[in-house]
DSSP file (Angstrom, degrees, kcal/mol; ACC not computed):
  #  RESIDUE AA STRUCTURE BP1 BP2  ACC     N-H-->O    O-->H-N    N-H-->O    O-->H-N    TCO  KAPPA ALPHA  PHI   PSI    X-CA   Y-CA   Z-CA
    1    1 A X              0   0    0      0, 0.0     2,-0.4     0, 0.0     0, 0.0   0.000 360.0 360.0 360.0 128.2    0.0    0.0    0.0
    2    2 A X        -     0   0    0      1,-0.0     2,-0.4     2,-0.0     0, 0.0  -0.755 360.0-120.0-106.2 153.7    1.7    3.2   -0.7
    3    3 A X        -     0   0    0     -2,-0.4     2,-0.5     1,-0.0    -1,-0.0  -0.596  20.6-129.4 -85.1 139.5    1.1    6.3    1.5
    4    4 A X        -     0   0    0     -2,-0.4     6,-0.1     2,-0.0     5,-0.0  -0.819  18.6-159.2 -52.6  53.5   -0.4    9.7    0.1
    5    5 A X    >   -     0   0    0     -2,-0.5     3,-0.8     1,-0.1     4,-0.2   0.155  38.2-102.8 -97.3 166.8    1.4   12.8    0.9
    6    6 A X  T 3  S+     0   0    0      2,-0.2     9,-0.2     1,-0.2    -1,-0.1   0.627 118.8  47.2 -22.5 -43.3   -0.3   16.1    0.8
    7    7 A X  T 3  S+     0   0    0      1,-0.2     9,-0.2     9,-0.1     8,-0.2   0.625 109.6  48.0 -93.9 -25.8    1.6   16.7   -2.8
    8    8 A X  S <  S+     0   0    0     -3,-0.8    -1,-0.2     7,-0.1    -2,-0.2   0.162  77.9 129.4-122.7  20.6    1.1   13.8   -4.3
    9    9 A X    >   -     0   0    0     -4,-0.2     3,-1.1     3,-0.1     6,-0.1  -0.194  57.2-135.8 -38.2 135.6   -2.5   13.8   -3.7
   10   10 A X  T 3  S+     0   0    0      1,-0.3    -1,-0.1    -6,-0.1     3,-0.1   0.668 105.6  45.0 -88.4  14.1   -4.5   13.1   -7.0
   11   11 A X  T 3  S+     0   0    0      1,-0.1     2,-0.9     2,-0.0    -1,-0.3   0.414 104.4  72.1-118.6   7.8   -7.1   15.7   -6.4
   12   12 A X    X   +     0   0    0     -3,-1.1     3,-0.8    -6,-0.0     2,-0.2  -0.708  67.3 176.5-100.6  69.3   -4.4   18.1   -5.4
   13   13 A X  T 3   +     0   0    0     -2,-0.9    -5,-0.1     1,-0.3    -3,-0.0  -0.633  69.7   6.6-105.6 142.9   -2.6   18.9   -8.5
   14   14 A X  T 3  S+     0   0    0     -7,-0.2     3,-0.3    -2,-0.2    -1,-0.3   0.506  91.9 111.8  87.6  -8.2    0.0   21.4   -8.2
   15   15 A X    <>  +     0   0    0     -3,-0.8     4,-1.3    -8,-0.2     5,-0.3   0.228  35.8 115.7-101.0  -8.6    0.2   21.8   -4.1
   16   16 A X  H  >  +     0   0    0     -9,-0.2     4,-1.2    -4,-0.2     3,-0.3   0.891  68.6  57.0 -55.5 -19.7    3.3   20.3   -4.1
   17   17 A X  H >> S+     0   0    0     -3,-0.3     4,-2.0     2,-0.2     3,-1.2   0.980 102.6  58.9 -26.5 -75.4    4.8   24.2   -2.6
   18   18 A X  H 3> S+     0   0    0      1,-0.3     4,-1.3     2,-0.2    -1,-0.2   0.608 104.5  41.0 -52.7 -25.9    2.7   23.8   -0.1
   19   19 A X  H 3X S+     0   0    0     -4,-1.3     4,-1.7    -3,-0.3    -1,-0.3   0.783 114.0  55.5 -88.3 -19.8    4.0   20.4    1.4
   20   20 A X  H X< S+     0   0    0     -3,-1.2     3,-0.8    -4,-1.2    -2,-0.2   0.985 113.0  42.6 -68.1 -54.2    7.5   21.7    0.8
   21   21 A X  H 3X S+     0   0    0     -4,-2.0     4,-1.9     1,-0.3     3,-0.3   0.542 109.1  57.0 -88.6 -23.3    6.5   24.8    3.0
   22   22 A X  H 3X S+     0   0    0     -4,-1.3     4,-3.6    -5,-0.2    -1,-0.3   0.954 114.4  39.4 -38.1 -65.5    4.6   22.7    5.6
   23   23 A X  H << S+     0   0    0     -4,-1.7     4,-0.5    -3,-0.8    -2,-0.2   0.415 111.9  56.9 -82.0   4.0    8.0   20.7    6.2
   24   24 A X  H  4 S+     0   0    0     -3,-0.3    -1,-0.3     2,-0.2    -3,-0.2   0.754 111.3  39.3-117.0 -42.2   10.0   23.8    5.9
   25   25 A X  H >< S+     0   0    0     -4,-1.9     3,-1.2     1,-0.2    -2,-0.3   0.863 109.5  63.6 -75.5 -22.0    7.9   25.9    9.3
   26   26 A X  T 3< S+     0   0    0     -4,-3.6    -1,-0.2     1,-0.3    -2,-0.2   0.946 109.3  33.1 -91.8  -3.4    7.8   23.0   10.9
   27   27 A X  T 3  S+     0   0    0     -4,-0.5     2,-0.6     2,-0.1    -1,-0.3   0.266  87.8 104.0 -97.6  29.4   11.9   22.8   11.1
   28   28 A X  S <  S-     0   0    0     -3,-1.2     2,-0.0     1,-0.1    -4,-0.0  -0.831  89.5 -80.4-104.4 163.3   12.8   26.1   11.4
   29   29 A X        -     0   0    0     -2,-0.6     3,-0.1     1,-0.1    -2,-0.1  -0.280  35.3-168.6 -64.8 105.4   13.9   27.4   15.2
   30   30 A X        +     0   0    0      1,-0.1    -1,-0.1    -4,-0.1    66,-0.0  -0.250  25.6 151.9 -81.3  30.8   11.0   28.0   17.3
   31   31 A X        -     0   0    0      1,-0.2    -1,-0.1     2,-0.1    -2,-0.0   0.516  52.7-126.7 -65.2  -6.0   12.9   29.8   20.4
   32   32 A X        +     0   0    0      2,-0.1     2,-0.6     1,-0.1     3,-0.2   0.647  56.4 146.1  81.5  15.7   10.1   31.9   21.5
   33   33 A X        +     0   0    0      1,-0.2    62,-0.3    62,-0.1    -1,-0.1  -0.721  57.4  36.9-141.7 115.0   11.8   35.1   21.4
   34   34 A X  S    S-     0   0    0     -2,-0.6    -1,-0.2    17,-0.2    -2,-0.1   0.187  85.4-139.3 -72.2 138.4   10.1   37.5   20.7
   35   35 A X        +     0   0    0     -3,-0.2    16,-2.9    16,-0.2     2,-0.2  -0.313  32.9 176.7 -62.3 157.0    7.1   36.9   22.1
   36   36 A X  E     -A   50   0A   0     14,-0.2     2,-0.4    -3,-0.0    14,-0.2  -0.881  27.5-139.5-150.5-177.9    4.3   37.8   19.7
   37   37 A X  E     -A   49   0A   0     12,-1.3    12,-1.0    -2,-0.2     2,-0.5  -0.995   5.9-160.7-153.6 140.2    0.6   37.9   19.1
   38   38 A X  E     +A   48   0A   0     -2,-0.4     2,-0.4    10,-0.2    10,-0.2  -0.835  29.5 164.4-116.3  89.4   -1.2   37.1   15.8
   39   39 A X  E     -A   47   0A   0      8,-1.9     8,-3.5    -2,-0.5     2,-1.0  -0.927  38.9-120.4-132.1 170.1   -5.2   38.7   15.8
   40   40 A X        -     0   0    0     -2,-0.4     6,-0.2     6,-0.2    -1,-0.0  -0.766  22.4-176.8-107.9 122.5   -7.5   39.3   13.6
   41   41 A X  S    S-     0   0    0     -2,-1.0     2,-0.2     2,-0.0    -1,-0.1   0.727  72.3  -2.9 -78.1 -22.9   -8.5   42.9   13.4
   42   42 A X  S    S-     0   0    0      3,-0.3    -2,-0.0     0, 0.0     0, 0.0  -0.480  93.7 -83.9-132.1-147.2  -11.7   42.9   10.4
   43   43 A X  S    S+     0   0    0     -2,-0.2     3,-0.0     3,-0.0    -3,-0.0   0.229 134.3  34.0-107.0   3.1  -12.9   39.7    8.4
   44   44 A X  S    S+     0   0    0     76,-0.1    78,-3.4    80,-0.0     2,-0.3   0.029 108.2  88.9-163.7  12.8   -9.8   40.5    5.9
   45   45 A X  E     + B   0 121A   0     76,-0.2     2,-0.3    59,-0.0    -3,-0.3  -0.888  43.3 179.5-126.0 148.5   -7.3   41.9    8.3
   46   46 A X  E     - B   0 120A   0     74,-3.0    74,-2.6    -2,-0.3     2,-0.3  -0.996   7.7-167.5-145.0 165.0   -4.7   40.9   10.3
   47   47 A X  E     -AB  39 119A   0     -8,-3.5    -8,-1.9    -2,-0.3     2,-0.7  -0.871   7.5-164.2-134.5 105.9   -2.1   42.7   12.8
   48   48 A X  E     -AB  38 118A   0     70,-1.4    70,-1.3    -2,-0.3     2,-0.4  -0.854   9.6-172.3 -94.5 124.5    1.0   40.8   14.2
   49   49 A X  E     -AB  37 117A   0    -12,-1.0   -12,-1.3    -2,-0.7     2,-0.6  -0.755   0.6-171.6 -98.4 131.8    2.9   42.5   17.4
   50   50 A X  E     -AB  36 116A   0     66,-1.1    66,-2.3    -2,-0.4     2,-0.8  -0.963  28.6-112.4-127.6 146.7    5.7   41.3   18.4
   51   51 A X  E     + B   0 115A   0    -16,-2.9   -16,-0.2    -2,-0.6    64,-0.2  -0.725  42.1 160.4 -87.4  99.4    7.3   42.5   21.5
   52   52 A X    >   +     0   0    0     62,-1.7     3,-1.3    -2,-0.8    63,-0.2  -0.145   6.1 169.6-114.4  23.8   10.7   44.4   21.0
   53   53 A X  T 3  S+     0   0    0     61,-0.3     2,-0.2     1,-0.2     3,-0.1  -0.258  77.1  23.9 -48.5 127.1   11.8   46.8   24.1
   54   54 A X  T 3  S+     0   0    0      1,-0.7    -1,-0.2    37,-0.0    37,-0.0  -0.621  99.4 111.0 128.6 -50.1   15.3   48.0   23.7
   55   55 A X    <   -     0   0    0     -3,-1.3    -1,-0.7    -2,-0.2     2,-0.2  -0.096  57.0-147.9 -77.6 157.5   15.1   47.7   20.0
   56   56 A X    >>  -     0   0    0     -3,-0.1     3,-2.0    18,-0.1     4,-0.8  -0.737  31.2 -99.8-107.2 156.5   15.0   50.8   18.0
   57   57 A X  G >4 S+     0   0    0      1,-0.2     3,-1.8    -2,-0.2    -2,-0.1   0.946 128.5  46.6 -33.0 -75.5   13.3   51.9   14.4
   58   58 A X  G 34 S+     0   0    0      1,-0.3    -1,-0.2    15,-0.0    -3,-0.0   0.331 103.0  60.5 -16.9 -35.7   16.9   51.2   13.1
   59   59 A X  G <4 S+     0   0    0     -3,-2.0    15,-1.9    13,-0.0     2,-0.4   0.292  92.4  79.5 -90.4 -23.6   17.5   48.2   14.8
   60   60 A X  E <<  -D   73   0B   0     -3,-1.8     2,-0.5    -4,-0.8    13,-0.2  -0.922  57.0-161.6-113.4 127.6   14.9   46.5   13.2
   61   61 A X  E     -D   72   0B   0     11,-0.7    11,-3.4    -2,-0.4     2,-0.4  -0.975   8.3-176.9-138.9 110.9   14.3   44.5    9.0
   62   62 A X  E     +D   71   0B   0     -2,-0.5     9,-0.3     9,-0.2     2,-0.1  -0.875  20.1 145.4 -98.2  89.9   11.1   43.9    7.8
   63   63 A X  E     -D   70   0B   0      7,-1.8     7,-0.8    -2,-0.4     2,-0.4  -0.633  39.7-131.0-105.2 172.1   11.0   42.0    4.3
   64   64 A X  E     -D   69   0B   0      5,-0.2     2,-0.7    -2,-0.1     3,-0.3  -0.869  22.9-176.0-128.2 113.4    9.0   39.4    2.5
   65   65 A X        -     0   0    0      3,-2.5    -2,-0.0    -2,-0.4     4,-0.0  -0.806  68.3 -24.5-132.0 122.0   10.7   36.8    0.9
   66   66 A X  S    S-     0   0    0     -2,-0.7    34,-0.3     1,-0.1    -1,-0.2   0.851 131.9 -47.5  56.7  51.1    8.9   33.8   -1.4
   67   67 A X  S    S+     0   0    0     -3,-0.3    33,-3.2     1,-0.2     2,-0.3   0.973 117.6 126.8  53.4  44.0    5.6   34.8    0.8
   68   68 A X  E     - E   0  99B   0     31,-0.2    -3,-2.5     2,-0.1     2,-1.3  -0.944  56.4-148.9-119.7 114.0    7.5   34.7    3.8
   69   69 A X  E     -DE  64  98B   0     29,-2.8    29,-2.0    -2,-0.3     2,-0.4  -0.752  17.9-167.8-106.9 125.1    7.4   37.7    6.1
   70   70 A X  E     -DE  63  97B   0     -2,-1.3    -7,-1.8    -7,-0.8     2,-0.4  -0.851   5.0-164.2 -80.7 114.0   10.9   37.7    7.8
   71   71 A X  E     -D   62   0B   0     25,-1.6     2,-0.2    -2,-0.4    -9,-0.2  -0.997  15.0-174.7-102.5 104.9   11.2   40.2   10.9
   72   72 A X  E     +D   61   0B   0    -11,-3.4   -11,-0.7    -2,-0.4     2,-0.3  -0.458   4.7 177.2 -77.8 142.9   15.3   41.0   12.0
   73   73 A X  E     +DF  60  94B   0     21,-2.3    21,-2.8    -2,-0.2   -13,-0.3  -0.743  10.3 170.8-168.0 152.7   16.6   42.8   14.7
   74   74 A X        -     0   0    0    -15,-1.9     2,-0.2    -2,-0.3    19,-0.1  -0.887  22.7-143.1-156.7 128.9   19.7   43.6   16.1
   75   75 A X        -     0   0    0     -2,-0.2     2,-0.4     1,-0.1    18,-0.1  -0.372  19.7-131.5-121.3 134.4   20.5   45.8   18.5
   76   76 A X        -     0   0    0     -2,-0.2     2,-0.2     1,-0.0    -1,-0.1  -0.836  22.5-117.9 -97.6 143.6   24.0   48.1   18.3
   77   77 A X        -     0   0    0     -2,-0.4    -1,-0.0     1,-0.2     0, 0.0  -0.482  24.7-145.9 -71.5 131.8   26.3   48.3   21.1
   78   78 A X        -     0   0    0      2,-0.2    -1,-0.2    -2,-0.2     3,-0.1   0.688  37.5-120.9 -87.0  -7.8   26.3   52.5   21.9
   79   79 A X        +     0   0    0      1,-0.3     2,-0.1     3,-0.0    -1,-0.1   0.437  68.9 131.2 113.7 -34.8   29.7   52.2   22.8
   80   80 A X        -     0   0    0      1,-0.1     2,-0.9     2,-0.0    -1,-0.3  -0.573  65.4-113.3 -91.4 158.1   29.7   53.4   26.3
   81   81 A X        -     0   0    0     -2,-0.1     2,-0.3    -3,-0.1    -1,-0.1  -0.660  41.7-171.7-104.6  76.8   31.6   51.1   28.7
   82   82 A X        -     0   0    0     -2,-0.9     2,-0.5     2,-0.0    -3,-0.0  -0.581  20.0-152.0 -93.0 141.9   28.8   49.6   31.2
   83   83 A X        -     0   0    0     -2,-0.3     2,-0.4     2,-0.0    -2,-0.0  -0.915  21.9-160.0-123.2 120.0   29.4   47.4   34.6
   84   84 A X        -     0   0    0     -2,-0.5     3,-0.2     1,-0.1    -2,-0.0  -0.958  19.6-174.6-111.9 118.9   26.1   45.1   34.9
   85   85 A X  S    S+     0   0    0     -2,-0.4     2,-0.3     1,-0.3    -1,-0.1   0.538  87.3   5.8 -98.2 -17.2   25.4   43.7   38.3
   86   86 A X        -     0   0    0      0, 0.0     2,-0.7     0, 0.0    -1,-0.3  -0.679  65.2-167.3-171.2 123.1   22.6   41.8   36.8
   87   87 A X        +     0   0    0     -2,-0.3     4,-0.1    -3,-0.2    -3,-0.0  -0.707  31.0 146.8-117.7  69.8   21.6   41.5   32.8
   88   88 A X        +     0   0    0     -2,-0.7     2,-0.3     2,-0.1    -1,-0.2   0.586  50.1  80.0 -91.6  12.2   18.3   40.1   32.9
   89   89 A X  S    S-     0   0    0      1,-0.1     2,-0.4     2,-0.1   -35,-0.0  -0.678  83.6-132.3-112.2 145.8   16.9   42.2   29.5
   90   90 A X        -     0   0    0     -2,-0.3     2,-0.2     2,-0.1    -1,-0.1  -0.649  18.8-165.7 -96.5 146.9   18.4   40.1   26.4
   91   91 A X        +     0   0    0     -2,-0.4     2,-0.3    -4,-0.1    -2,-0.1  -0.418  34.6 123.0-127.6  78.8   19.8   41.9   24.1
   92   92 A X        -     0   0    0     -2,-0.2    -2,-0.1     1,-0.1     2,-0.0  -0.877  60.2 -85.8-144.0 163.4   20.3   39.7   20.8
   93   93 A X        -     0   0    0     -2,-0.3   -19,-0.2   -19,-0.1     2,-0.2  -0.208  45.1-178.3 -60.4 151.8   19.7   39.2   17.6
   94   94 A X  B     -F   73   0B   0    -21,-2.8   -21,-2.3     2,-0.0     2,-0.3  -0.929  19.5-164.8-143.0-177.0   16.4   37.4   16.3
   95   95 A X        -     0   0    0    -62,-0.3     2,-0.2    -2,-0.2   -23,-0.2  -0.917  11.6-179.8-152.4 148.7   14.9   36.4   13.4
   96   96 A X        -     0   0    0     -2,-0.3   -25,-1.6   -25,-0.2     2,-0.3  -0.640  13.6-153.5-178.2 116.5   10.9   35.3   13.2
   97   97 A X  E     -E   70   0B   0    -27,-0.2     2,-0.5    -2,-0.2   -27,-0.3  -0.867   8.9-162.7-103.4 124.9    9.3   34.2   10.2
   98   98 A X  E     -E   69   0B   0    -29,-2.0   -29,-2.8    -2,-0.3     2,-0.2  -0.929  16.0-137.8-135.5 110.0    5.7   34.4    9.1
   99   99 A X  E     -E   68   0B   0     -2,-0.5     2,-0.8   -31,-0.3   -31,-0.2  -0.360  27.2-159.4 -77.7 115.2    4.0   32.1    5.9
  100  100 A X        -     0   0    0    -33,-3.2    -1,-0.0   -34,-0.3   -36,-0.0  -0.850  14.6-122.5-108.6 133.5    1.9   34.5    4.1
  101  101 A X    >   -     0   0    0     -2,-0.8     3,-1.3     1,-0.1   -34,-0.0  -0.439  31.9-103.9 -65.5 143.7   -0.8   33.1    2.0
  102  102 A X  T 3  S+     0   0    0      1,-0.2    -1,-0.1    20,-0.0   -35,-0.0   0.760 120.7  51.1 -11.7 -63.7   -0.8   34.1   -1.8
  103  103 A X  T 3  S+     0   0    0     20,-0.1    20,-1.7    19,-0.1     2,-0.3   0.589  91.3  90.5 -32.8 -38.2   -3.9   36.7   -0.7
  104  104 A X  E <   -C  122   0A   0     -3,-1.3     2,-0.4    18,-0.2    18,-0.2  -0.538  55.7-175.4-109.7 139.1   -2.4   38.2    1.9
  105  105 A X  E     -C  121   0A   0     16,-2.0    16,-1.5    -2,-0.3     2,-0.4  -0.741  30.7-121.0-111.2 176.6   -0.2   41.4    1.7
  106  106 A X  E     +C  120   0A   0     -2,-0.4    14,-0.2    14,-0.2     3,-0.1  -0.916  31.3 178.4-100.2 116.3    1.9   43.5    4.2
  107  107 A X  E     -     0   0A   0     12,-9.7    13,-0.1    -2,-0.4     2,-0.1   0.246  60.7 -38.6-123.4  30.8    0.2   47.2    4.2
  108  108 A X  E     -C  119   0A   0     11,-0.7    11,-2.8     2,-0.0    -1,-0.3  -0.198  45.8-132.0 148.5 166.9    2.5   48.7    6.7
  109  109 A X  E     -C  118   0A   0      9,-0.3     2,-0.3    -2,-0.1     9,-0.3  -0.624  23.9-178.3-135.5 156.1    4.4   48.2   10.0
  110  110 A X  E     -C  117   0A   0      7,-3.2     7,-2.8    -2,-0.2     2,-0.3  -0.976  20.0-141.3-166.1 143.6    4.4   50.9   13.3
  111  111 A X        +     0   0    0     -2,-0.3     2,-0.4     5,-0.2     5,-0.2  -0.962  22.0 173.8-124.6 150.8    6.2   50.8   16.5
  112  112 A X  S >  S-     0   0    0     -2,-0.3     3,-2.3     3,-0.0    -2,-0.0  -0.976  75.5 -19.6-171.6 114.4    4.1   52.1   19.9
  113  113 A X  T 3  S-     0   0    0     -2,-0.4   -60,-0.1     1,-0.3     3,-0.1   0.734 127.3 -44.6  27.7  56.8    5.9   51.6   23.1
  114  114 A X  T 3  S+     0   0    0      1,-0.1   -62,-1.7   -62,-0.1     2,-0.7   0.691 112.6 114.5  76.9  17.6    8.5   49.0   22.2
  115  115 A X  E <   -B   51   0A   0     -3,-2.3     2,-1.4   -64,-0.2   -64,-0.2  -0.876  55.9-148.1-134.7 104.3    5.7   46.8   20.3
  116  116 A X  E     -B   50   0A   0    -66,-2.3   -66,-1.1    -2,-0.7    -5,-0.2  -0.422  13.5-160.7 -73.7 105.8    6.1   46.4   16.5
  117  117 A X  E     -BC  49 110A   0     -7,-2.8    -7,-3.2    -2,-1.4   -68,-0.2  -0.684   8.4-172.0 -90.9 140.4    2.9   46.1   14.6
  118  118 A X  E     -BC  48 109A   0    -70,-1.3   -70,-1.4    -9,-0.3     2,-0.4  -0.955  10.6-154.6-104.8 109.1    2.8   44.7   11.5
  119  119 A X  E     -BC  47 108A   0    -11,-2.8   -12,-9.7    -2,-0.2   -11,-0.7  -0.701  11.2-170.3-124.1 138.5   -0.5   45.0    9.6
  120  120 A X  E     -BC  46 106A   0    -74,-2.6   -74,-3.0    -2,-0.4     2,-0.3  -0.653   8.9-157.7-114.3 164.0   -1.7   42.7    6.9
  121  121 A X  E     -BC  45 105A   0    -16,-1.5   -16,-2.0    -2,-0.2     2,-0.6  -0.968   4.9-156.6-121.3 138.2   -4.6   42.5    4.3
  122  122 A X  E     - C   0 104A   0    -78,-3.4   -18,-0.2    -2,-0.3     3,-0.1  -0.793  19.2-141.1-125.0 126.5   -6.0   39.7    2.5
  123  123 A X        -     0   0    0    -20,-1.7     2,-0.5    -2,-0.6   -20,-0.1   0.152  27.8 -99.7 -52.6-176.6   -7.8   40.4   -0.8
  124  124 A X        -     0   0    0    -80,-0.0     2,-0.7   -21,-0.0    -1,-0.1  -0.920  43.7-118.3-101.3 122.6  -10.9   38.8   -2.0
  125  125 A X        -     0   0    0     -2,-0.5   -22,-0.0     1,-0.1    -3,-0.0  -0.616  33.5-118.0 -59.6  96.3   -9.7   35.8   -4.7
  126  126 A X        -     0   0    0     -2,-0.7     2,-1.6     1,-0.1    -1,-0.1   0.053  19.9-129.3 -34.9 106.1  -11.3   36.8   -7.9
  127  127 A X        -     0   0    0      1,-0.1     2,-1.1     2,-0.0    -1,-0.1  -0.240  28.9-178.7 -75.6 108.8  -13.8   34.1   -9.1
  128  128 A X        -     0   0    0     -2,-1.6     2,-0.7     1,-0.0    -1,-0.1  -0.783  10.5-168.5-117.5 121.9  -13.0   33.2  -12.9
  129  129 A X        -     0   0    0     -2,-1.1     2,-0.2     2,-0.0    -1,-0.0  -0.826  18.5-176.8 -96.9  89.7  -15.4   30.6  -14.6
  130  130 A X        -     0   0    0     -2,-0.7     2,-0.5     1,-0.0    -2,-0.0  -0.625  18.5-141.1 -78.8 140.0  -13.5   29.6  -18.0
  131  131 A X        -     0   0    0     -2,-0.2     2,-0.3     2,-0.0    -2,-0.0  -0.885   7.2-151.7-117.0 156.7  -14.9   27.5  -20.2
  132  132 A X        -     0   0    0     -2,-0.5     2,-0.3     2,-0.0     0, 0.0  -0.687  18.0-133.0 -97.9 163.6  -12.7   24.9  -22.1
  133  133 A X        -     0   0    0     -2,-0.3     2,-0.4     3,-0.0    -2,-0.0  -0.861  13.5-130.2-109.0 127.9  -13.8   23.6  -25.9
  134  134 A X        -     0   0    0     -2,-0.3     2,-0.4     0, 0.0    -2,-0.0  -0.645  27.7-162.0 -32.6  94.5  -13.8   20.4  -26.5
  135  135 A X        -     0   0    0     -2,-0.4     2,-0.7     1,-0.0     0, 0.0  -0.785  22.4-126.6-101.6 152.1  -11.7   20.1  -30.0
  136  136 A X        -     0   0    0     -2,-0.4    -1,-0.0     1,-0.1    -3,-0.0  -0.756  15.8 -99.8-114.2 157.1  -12.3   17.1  -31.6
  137  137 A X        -     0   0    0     -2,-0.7     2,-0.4     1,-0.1    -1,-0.1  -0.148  23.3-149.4 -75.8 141.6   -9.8   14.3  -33.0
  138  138 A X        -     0   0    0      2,-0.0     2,-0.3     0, 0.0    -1,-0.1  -0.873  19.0-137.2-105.0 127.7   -9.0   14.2  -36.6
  139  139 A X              0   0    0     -2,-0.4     0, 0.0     1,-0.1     0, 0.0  -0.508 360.0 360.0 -64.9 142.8   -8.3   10.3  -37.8
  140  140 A X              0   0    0     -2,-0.3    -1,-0.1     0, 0.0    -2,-0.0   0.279 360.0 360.0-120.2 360.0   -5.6    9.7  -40.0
């Protein structure tokens, strides 16, 4: 008996992306930092905040790449020479990646007391009903 995947489903022609991109969030590095929060703000909206105190405008790379939106930061040393009796606030690099449907776009990003919004749209799919013609075979 052979097993099905997702890709090689037969009523699933063409989804094979999608299992690649399944297999692809579920190994990338889950470390939990930053914390974030995913809601949905209309029926066609979304806003993810992610929690960034310390980080500056500057400090912070928002792209989208292959319908992935990638959110950097990395924090610069100012320079000044500081003696820490206790360092519990992290200050490191991260990286935290977000699978954007085809539909959905990025319409613009805001920071409000150390908390980076990002705010997304997803269109309405346009329904197109084609119809194919039937050509018919010529014998030889």
């Amino acid at each position: 008996m052979t097993k099905l995947t997702l890709g090689t489903h037969p009523f699933l022609l063409g989804f094979e992306q999608l299992e690649r991109l399944v297999e692809h969030t579920a190994k990338t590095g889950n470390e939990g930092y930053p914390p974030y929060n995913i809601e949905q703000t209309s029926t066609d909206s979304y806003r993810i905040t992610l929690a960034v105190a310390g980080f500056r405008d500057d400090d912070l790379g928002i792209t989208v790449e292959d319908r992935q939106l990638v959110v950097r930061g990395r924090q610069h040393d100012d320079g000044t020479e500081r003696v820490f009796l206790h360092r519990g606030i992290a200050a490191r690099q991260f990286q935290r990646s977000f699978v954007l449907a085809d539909s959905v776009e990025v319409t613009g990003a805001s920071m409000d007391h150390g908390l980076l919004h990002i705010d997304l749209r997803r269109s309405a799919p346009e329904t197109v009903v084609r119809r194919i013609e039937i050509s018919k075979e010529t014998e030889s």
